[in-house]
N, C-alpha and C positions, 0 to 999 in steps of 0.2 A: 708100833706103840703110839706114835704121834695122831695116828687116825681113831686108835681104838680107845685111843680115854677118853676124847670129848662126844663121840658117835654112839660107842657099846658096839660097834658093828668092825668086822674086817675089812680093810678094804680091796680086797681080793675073796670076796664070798664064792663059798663052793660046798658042792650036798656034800663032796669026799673030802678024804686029809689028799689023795692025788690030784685030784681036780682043784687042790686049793693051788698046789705045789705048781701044776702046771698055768693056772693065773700069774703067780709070783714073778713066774720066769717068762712070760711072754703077753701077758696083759697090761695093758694102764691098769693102774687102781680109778676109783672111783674117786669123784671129785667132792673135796670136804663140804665144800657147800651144798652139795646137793642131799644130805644127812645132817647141816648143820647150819637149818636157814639163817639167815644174819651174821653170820661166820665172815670177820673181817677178810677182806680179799689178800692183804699181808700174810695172814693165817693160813690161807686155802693154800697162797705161794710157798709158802716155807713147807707144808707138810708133804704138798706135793714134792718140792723140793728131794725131801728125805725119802721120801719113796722109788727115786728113779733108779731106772737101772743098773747105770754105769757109775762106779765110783766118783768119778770125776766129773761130772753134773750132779753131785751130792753135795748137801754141805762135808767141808775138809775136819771140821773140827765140832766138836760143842761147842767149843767157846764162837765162834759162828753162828751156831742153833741162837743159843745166850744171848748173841748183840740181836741179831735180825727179832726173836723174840722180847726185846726192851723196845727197840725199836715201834714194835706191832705197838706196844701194851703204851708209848707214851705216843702213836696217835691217836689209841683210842681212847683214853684214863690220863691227858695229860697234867692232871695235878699226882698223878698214883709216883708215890716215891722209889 
């Protein structure tokens, strides 16, 4: 979800629903910038972020999504309240 709202695109593209499944499970995704030129690099970290593999190189909580996303949004918009 974090790839496909701002792209319209999966980021694990495949012709099949198996060839998506086997992307999932043993591919990188693809990188947010490369779909979403000018995509702040905090941005591209965090979604990648949520895409990894392993639990535990994920973020642990929302409330993590949350900060690192205020974070992004007051270096890019810092007067945005």
């Amino acid at each position: 979800m974090p790839f496909e709202a701002p792209t319209a695109i999966h980021p694990f593209r495949a012709e099949h629903h198996m060839s998506r499944l086997y992307n999932i499970a043993q591919r990188e995704p693809e990188a947010l910038d490369g779909h979403l030129p000018g995509c702040p690099v905090g941005l591209r970290d965090l979604v990648a972020r949520c895409l990894q593999k392993g639990p535990d190189d994920r973020p642990a909580s929302m409330a993590q999504v949350e900060h690192a996303l205020a974070a992004i949004r007051s270096a890019v918009a810092p007067d945005t309240p």
